[in-house]
C-alpha positions as CSV (number, residue, x, y, z in Angstrom):
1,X,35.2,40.6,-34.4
2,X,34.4,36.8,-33.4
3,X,36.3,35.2,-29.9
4,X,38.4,33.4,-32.4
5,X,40.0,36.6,-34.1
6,X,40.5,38.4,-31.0
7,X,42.2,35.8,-29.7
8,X,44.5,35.4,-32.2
9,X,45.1,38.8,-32.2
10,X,45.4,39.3,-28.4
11,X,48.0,36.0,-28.4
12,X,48.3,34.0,-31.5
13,X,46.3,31.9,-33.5
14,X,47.2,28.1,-32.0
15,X,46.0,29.7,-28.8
16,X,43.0,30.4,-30.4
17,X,42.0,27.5,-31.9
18,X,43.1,25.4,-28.9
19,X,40.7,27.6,-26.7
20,X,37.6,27.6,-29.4
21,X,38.4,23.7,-29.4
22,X,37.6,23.7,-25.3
23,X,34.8,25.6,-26.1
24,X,33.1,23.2,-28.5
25,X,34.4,20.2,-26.2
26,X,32.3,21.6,-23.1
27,X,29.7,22.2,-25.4
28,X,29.9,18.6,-26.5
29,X,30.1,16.9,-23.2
30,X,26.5,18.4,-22.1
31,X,25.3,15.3,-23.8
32,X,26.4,13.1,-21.1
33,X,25.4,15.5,-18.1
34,X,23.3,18.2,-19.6
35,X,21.4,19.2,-16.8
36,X,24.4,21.4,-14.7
37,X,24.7,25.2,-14.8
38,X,22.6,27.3,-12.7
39,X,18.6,27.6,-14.4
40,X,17.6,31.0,-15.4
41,X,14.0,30.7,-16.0
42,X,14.1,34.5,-15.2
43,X,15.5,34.9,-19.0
44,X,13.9,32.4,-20.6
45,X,12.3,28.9,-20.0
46,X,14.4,26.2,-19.2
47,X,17.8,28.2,-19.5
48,X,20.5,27.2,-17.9
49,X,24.0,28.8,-18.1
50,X,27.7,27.3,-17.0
51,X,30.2,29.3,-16.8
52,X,33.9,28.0,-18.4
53,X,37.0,29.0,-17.5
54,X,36.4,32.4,-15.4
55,X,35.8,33.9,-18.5
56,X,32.6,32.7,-20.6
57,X,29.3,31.7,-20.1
58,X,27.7,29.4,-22.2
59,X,23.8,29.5,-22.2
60,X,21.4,26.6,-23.2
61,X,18.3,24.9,-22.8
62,X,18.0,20.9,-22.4
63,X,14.8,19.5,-23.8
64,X,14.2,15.6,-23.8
65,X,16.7,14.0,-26.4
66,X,18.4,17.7,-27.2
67,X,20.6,20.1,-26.2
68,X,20.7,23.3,-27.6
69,X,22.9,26.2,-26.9
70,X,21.6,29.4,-27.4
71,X,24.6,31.7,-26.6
72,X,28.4,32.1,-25.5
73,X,28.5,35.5,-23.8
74,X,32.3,36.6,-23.0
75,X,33.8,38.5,-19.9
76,X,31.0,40.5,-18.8
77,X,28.6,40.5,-21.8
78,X,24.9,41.1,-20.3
79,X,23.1,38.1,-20.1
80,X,19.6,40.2,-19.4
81,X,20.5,42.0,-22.1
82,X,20.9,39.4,-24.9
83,X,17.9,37.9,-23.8
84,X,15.6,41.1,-23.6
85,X,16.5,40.9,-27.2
């Protein structure tokens, strides 16, 4: 089940899409300040993670003209573990 449908199922669906929209927004804006988050070389090279809303945590990388997100990892989803993988 994706964070969208589990949403909607948990509350409804406007509150799911409204939340999936802040998602993609604070994805968005880390093309005007892309280097935040906390670095995580540990996992990977250059990965940095942010967390939004209490909830999420969205892990990327930031080259030199891109960034690119390489996860959303919900509650407490293993970030070791995804990686690892």
């Amino acid at each position: 089940m994706d964070l969208l449908e589990h949403i909607a199922l948990a509350a409804n669906p406007e509150i799911a899409v409204r939340y999936v929209d802040a998602i993609v927004d604070q994805c968005d804006s880390l093309s005007t300040f892309p280097r935040r988050g906390t670095r995580r070389d540990d996992l990977w090279p250059g990965l940095r993670v942010m967390g939004f809303r209490r909830r999420l945590s969205i892990a990327f990388v930031v080259e030199e003209k891109t960034v690119t997100v390489h996860g959303i990892f919900y509650g407490g989803r293993s970030l070791e573990t995804a990686f690892e993988e």
